[in-house]
BAVOZA-608378 format. One line per field, with one value per residue (C-alpha): residue number from 1; residue in three letters; y, z, x. Coordinates in Angstrom, 1 decimal, decimal comma, padded with zeros to 4 digits, m for minus. Layout:
N
num	(NUM ...)
residuo	(ALA ...)
v	(Y ...)
w	(Z ...)
u	(X ...)
END
This chain:
74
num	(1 2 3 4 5 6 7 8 9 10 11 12 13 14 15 16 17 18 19 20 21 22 23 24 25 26 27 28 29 30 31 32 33 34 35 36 37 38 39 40 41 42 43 44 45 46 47 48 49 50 51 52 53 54 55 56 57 58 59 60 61 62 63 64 65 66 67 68 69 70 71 72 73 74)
residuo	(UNK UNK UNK UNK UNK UNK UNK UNK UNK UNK UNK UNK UNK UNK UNK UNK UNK UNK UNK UNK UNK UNK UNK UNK UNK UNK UNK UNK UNK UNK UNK UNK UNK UNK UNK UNK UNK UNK UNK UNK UNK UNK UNK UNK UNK UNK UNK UNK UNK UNK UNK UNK UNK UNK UNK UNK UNK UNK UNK UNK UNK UNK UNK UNK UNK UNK UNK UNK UNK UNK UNK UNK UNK UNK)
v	(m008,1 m004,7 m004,3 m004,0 m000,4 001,0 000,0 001,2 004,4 004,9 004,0 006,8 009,2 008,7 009,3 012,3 013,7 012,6 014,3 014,2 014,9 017,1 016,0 017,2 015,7 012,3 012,4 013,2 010,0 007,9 009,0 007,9 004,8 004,0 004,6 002,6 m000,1 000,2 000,4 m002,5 m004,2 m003,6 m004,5 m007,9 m008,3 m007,7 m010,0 m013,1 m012,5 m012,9 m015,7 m017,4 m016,6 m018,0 m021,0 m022,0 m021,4 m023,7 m026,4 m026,9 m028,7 m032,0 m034,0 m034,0 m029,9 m031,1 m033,7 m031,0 m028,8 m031,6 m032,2 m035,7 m035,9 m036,7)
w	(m025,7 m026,4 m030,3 m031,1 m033,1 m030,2 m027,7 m030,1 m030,3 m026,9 m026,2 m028,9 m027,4 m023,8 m025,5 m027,3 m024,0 m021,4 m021,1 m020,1 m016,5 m015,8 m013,8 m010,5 m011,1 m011,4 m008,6 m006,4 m007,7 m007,7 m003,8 m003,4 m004,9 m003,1 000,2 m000,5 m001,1 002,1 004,1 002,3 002,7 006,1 007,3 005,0 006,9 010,5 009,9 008,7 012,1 014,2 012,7 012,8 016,3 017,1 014,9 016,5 020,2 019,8 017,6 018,4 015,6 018,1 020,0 022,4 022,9 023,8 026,0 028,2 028,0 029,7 032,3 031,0 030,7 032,8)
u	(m021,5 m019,9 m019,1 m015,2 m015,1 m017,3 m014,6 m011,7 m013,5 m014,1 m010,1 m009,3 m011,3 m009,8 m006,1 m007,1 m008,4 m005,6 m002,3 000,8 001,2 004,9 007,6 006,1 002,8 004,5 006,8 003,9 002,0 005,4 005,6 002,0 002,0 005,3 004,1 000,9 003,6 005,1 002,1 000,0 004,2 004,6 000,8 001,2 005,0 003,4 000,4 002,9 005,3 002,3 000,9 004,3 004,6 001,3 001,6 004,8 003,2 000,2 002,4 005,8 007,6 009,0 007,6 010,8 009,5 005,8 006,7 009,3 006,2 004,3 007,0 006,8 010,9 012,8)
END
């Protein structure tokens, strides 16, 4: 198990070493991370429509709609 002051050292160290990134800087990452969104979005939104489609294909939600599909109505 990793000792607390090590771990409090090591986190003061990081801050004294990072800065602040300008406004350019952090409109290119906001742009990133925004289309990442979209992508990972829009691949998760695609993946559900298909699935729904498919779903309702092989299981139609009446029995009235499997038995047309049958021809077993008259």
């Amino acid at each position: 198990m990793m000792n607390i002051s090590a771990s409090i050292r090591e986190l003061i160290n990081t801050l004294k070493y990072s800065k602040k990134s300008d406004s350019t800087e952090y409109m290119l990452y906001l742009k990133l991370v925004l289309l990442g969104v979209v992508v990972v979005g829009g691949l998760a939104f695609a993946i559900h429509i298909v699935a729904t489609m498919i779903s309702n294909f092989l299981a139609p939600k009446s029995t009235a709609a499997i038995l047309t599909v049958l021809g077993l109505v008259v």
